[in-house]
C-alpha positions in Angstrom: 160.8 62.6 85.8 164.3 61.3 84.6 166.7 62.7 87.0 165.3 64.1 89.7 163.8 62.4 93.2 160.5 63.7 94.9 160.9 65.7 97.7 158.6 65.7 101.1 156.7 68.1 102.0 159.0 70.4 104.0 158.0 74.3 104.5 162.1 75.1 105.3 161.0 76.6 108.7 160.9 74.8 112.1 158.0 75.3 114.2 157.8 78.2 115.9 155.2 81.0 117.5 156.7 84.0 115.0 154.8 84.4 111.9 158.0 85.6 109.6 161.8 84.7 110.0 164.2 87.7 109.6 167.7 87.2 108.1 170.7 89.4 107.3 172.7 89.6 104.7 176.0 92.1 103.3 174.7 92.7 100.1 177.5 95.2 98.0 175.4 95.7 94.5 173.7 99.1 94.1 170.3 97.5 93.7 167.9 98.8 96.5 164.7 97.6 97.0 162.2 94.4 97.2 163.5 91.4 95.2 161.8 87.8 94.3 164.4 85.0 95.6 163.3 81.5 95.2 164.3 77.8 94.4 164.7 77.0 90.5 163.0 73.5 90.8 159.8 74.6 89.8 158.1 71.7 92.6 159.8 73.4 95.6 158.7 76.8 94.5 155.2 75.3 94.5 155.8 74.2 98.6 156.8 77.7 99.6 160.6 77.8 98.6 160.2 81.4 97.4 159.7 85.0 98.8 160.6 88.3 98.7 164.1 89.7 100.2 164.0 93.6 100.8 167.2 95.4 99.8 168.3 98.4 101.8 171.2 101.0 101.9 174.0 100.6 104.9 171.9 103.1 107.8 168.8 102.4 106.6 165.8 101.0 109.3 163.3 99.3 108.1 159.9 98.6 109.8 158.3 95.3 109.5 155.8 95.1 107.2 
């Protein structure tokens, strides 16, 4: 395709014995709740560039899931 260059096969986490990766963020918005992030090049969604990101309020403790 004009424009763009083929990416490897790359799964964005290194290897590792945990099943998930946890990561924080400060988030200011009102939206709570579970949200769909993800890479707009439709090839890397494909390889596992996409997920969900849960949204909680400030005090909040969430459980894994």
């Amino acid at each position: 395709m004009f424009g763009s260059e083929q990416v490897p096969f790359w799964d964005g986490n290194p290897s590792h014995p945990f099943l998930s990766v946890k990561a924080c963020a400060d988030f200011r918005g009102l939206d709570v709740g579970d949200f769909v992030y993800h890479c707009h090049i439709a090839e890397h969604e494909d390889h596992g560039m996409m997920s969900i990101i849960r949204v909680a309020r400030d005090g909040w403790t969430l459980r894994a899931s």
